[in-house]
Every structure is written in structure tokens, then in C-alpha cells.
MIKOL-127690 format. One line per 10 residues: number of its first residue (from 1); their letters; for each residue x negated, y, z negated of C-alpha. Coordinates in nm, 3 decimals. Each point is the difference from the previous one (the first is absolute). Layout:
# residues N
NUM> a> X/Y/Z | ...
END
This chain:
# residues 328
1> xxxxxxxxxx> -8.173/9.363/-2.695 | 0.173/-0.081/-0.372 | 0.010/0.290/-0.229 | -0.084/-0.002/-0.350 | 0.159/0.143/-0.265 | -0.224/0.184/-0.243 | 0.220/0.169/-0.231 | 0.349/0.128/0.058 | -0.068/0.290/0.253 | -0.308/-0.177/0.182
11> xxxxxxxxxx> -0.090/-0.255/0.228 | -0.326/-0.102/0.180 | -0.028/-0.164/0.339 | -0.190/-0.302/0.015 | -0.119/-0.150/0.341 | -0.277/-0.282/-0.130 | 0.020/-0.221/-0.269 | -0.293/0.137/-0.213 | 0.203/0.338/0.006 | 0.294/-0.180/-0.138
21> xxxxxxxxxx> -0.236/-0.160/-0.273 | -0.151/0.335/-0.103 | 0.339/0.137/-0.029 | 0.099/-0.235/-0.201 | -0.282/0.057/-0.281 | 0.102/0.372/0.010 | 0.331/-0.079/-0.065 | -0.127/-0.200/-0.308 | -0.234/0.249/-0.084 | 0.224/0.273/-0.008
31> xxxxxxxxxx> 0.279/-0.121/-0.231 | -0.167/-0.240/-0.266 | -0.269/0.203/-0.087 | 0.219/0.176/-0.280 | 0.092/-0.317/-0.202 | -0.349/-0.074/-0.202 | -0.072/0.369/-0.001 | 0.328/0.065/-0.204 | -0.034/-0.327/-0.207 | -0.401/0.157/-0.104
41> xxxxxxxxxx> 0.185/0.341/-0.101 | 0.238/-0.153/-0.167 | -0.215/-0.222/-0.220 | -0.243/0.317/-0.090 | 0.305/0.220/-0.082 | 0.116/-0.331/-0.268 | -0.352/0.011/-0.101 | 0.016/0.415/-0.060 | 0.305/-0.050/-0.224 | -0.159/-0.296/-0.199
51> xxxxxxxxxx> -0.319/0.242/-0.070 | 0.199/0.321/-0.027 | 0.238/-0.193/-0.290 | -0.330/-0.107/-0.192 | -0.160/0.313/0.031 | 0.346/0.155/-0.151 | 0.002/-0.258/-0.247 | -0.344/0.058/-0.084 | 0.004/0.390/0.005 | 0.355/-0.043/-0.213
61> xxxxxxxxxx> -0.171/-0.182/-0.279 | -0.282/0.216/-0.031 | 0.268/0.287/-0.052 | 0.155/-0.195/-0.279 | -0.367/-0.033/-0.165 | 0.026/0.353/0.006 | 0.308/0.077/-0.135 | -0.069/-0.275/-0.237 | -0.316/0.206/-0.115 | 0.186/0.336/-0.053
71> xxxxxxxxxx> 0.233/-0.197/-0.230 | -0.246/-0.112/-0.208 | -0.180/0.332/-0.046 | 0.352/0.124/-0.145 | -0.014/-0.354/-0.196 | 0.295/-0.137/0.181 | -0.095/-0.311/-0.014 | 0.331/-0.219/0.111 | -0.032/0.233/0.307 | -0.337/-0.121/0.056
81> xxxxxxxxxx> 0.025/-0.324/-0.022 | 0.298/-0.008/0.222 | -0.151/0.177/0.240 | -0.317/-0.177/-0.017 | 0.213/-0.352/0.012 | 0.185/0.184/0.295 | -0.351/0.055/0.183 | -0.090/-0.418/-0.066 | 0.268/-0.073/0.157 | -0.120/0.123/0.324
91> xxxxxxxxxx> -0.339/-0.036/-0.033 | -0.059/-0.302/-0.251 | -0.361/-0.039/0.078 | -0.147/0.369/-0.128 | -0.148/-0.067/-0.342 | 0.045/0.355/-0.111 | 0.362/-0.015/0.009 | -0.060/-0.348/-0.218 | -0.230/0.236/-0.228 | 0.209/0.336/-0.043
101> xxxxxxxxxx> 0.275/-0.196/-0.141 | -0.202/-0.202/-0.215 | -0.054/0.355/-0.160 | 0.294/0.078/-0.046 | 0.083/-0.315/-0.144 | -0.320/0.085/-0.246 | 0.171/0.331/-0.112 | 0.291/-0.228/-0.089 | -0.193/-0.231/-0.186 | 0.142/-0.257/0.227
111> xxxxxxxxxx> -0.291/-0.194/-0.020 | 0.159/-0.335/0.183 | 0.083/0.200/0.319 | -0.383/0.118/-0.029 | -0.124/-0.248/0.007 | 0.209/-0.165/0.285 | -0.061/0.366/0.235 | -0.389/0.005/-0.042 | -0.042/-0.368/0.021 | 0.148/0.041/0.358
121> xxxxxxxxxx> -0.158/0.306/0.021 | -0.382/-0.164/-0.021 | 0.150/-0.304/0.236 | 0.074/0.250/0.257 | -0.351/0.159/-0.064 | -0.256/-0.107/-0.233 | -0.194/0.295/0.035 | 0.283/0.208/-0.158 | -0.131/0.184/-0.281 | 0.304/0.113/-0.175
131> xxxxxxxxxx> 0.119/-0.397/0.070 | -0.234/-0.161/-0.242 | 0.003/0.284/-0.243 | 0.398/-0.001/-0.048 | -0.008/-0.388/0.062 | -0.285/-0.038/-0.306 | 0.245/0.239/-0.222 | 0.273/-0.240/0.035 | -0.191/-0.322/-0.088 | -0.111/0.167/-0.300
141> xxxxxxxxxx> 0.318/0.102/-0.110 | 0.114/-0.362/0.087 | -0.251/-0.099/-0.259 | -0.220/-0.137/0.304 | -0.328/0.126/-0.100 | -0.254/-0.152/0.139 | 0.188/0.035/0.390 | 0.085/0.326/-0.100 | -0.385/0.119/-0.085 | -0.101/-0.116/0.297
151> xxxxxxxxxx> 0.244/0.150/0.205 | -0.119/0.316/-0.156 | -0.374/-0.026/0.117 | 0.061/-0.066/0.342 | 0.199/0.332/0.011 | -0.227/0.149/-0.174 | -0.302/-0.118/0.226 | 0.253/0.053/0.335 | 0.054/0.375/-0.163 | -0.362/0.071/-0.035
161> xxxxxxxxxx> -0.151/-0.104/0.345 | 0.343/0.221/0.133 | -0.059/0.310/-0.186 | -0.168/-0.011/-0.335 | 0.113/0.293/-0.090 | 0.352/-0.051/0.068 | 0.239/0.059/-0.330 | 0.155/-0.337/0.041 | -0.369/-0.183/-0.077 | -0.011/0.165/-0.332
171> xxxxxxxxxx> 0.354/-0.096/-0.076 | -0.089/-0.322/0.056 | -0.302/-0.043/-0.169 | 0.181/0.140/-0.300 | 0.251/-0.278/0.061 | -0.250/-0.263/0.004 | -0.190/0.138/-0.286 | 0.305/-0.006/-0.194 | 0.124/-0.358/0.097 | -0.346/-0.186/-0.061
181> xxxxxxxxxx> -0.093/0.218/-0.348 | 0.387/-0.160/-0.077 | -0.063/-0.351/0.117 | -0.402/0.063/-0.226 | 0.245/0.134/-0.293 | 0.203/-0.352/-0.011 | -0.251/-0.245/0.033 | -0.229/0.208/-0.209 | 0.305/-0.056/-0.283 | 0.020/-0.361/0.083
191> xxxxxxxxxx> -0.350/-0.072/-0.005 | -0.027/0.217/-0.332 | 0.255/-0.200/-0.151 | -0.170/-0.353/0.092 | -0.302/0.103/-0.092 | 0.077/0.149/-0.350 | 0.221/-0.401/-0.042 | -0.287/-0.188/0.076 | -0.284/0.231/-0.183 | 0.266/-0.038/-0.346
201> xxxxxxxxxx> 0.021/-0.377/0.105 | -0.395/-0.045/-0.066 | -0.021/0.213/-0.303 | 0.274/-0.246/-0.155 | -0.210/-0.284/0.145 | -0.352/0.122/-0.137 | 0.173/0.081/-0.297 | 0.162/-0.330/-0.052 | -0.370/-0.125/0.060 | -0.167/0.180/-0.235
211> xxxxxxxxxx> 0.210/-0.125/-0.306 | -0.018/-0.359/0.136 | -0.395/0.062/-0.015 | 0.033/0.162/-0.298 | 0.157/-0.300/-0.157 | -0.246/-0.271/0.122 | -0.310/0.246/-0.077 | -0.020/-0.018/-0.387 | -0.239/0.285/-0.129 | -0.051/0.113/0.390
221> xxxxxxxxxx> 0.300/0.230/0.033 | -0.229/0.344/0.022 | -0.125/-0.156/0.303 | 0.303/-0.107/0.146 | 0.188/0.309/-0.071 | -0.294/0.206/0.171 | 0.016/-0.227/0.302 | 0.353/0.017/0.038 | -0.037/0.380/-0.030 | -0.291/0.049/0.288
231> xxxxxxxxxx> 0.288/-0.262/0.222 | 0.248/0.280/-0.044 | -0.176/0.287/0.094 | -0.127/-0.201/0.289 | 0.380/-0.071/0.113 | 0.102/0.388/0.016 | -0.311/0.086/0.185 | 0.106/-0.276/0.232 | 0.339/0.124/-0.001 | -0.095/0.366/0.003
241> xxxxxxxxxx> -0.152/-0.001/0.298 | 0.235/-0.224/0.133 | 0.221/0.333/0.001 | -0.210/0.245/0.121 | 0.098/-0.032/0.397 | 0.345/0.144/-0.165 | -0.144/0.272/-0.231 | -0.031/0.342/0.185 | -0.293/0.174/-0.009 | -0.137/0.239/0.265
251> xxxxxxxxxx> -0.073/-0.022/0.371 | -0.350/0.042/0.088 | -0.084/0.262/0.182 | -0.108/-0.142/0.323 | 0.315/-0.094/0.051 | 0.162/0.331/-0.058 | 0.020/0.265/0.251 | -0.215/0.284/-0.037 | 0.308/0.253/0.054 | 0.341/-0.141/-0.177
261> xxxxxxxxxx> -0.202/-0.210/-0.212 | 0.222/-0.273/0.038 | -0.076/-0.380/0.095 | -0.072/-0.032/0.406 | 0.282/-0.094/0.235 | -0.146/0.013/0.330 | -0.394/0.190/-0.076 | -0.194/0.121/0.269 | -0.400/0.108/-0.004 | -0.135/0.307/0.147
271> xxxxxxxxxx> -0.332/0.079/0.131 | -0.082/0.118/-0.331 | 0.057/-0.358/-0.144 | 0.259/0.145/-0.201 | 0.354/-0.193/-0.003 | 0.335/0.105/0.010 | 0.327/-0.067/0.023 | 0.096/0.043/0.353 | 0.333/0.183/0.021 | -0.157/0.209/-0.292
281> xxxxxxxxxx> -0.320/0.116/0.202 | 0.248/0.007/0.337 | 0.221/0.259/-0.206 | -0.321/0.195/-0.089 | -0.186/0.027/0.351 | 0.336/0.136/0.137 | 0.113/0.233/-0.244 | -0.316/0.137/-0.152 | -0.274/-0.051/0.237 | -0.228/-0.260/0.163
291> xxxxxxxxxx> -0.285/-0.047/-0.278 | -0.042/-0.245/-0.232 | 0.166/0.107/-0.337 | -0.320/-0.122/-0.229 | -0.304/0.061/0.213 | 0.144/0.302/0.229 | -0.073/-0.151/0.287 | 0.156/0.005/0.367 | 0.208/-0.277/-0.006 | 0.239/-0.087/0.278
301> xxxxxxxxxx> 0.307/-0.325/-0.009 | -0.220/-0.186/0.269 | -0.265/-0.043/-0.238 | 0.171/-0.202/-0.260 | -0.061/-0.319/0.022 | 0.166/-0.298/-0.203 | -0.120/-0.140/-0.347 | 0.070/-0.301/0.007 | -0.236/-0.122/-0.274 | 0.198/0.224/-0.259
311> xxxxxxxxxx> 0.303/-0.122/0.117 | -0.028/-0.351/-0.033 | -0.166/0.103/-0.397 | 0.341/0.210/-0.031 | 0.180/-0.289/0.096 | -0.184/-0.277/-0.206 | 0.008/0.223/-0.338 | 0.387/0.103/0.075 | 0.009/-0.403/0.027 | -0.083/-0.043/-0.376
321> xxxxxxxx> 0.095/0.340/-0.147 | 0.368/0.044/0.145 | -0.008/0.249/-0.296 | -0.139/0.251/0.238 | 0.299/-0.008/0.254 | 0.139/0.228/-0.261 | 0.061/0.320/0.164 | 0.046/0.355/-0.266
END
């Protein structure tokens, strides 16, 4: 009979040769077992630190926001934008560290570093409201109107389907009034200017011709000079209304809101067929009552619907009148 060790204090007695087989694949079952069991707990405890060290990264930089946001309430704005740089640095891919900086940078009038934060800003998120709007500042302080304006509608449409009656959409409509009633203002001057060249251009030209006739028509020069006349009243009537796209007048009605008065920005119809401006009429059903304020009806915010037909007219009359961009 051959004994078998087991472990140090054991042995088994083995008197066939499929005993001393069996035995063997205990003995192998009982010390190897431990090796890929240890290797598994190792490799979840490396994974636990990896995620614990980006959660603590993660929950770090979101601290920094926050101490970055007290500093700016007590207008410490180097504070804030250290710590908001601070927060990037651990978390480079959260847009509204990109944007809280940027506005900072706008208190400073620091308009390259704006533009640099919010452009990242709206590549990290395109839906960022406050992205577009400080991104659209920056262009048009960069004299880059055109990229600027439009940076300034999509916040502006991005801010009304979030909350249209969020202060931020009024700021920015404000900001977008201002920029295109300034980019109306210069090419109203330039066109002005051509136009007033060109209109004294013909009047030296007509007047050049009417001598010349004068000249050549012996004993007609009544007729000439009356003909010559009707040719320059013709040319400022031409010329006249030639201008009138830049002469300010007054915005019809339709196309005025019923409570402020003011030109539509994003007008809504109630059941009534009444239209209004929607943050205005959102601001009344909540803080007065649900009725509508002409007719006295119940009125509720489910049952406003769109106008879209009065704001494409908005849009097509603020297309040739950029006069009316003027805010009081």
C-alpha cells in the first residue's frame, strides 16, 4: 500500500490505481484553485482605483466650478477663472467649465479669450445656450458680424425651445437686436452715401444735357427747359423711393404684440385668435391668472399654439426695415 501525501499533516492510503488517480486530482484541486481567483480580485481592485480616481477627479472639478461661482458673485474674477481653468484641467470635456470662464473673460472685456472659451464651449456641446450667445458676442466685437448674428439666433432659438421665459433669452435677443440694428445703421450710411453720389451724378448729367439741347434748339429752349425739368423730378422720385427701405416709419400693427406693443420675437395664437408674445402671455397666465388678457377668457399654456405665418412676416419686414431692430 503507498501513502499519499495530501498536505503536510495528511496522507491517504491508496490500494488500486484509480484511487491513486483520484488522489492525485484532489491534490491539484486543492492547492491551485487560489491562483486565478486572486489574479480576478486583483484586477477588479486595479479597476476600483481607476474608477474611484475619476470619480474624485470628477467630483474635485465640480467643487472648483463651485468655488469658481462664489468668486464671481463677489466679482473675483482672477479667482474664477483660475479655478474654473483648475476644474478643465481635470475634466477638459464639460462645456460649462469652457463657458463660465468665457464670462469672466466677458467682464474683462477680454474678448480674444471669449471667443477661444465658447468656441470650445459649443464644440463640446452645440446645444449650449450660453455657448453661442457668449461665442456670437465675441465675433461681434471682433468685427465678425455676419458669424456673430448668427451665432446669436441659434442661442436665441436653443433658449426659447429650453425655457422661453428664461432671463438669458431676453438678454440675448437684446444682444441681437442691438448687433443687426448696428450692422442696418452702417450699411444704411453706406448705401445713403452711394446713393446721394450717383443721384448728384445724374442731375450734373441731365443738366449738362439740357444746355447742350438748349444750344442746338434755337427758339425751342421753353421746351427743353420744361423737359429737362419733368427728367429731374422723375430722378428724385426714383431716388426717393430708392431710400425708403432705410427711412423709419412705424410697424404695423399685426406685427406688434397686443401687450408690450413691441415688434414679435417668438408670437403665439390663442384660441381667441389673438397673438402674443409668448414669454409675455407665459408671464401673465402664471402671475395673474389663466384667461386671456383681451377677451377674458380661460386660457391655459397648452393652448398656445405657434404663429408661424407672423413670424416669417416679422422676419421678412425686419429683412428690409433693420430700422426696427431698434430697441427704446
Amino acid at each position: 500500500m503507498a501513502l499519499i501525501p495530501i498536505n503536510h499533516t495528511c496522507y491517504f492510503s491508496l490500494r488500486h490505481q484509480d484511487e491513486r488517480f483520484l488522489c492525485l486530482l484532489l491534490i491539484i484541486i486543492i492547492h491551485k484553485p487560489s491562483l486565478p481567483l486572486q489574479f480576478d480580485q486583483e484586477e477588479r481592485s486595479e479597476g476600483s482605483v481607476m474608477v474611484k480616481g475619476v470619480n474624485s477627479g470628477t467630483i474635485q472639478a465640480e467643487q472648483l466650478k463651485q468655488d469658481g461661482n462664489l468668486y464671481f458673485k463677489k466679482n473675483r474674477l482672477g479667482a474664477a477663472i483660475d479655478a474654473y481653468t483648475e476644474a478643465i484641467a481635470l475634466s477638459p470635456n464639460v462645456s460649462v467649465y469652457w463657458t463660465n470662464r468665457a464670462v469672466c473673460h466677458r467682464m474683462r472685456k477680454d474678448w480674444t479669450r471669449v471667443e477661444e472659451d465658447s468656441g470650445k464651449a459649443v464644440e463640446l456641446d452645440y446645444t449650449s445656450v450660453k455657448g453661442h450667445f457668449m461665442l456670437g458676442l465675441a465675433l461681434i466685437h471682433g468685427e465678425k458680424y455676419a458669424q456673430g448674428i448668427k451665432e446669436l439666433e441659434r442661442a436665441l432659438d436653443l433658449g426659447r425651445g429650453a425655457n422661453p421665459q428664461n432671463y438669458m433669452v431676453e438678454e440675448i435677443w437684446q444682444e441681437l437686436a442691438k448687433a443687426q440694428y448696428s450692422e442696418w445703421e452702417r450699411n444704411s450710411t453706406k448705401r445713403s452715401w452711394d446713393l446721394q453720389n450717383l443721384k448728384e451724378c445724374c442731375e450734373i448729367a441731365l443738366i449738362e444735357k439740357h444746355f447742350r439741347d438748349a444750344t442746338e434748339a434755337e427758339g425751342f429752349v421753353d421746351e427743353v427747359t420744361d423737359s429737362t425739368t419733368e427728367q429731374l423730378e422723375a430722378l428724385n422720385s426714383v431716388f426717393s423711393k430708392a431710400a425708403e427701405f432705410d427711412t423709419p416709419t412705424e410697424i404695423p400693427d399685426y406685427l406688434c404684440c397686443r401687450i408690450t406693443l413691441d415688434i414679435f420675437r417668438d408670437p403665439v395664437t390663442a384660441p381667441s385668435g389673438l397673438t402674443y408674445e409668448k414669454a409675455v402671455i407665459l408671464e401673465h397666465l402664471e402671475q395673474v391668472g389663466k384667461f386671456d388678457p383681451i377677451t377674458r377668457e380661460p386660457l391655459f399654456p397648452s393652448q398656445l399654439v405657434q404663429n408661424l405665418a407672423i413670424k416669417e412676416a416679422v422676419h421678412a419686414f425686419l429683412e428690409k426695415h433693420g430700422w426696427a431692430y431698434k430697441m427704446d
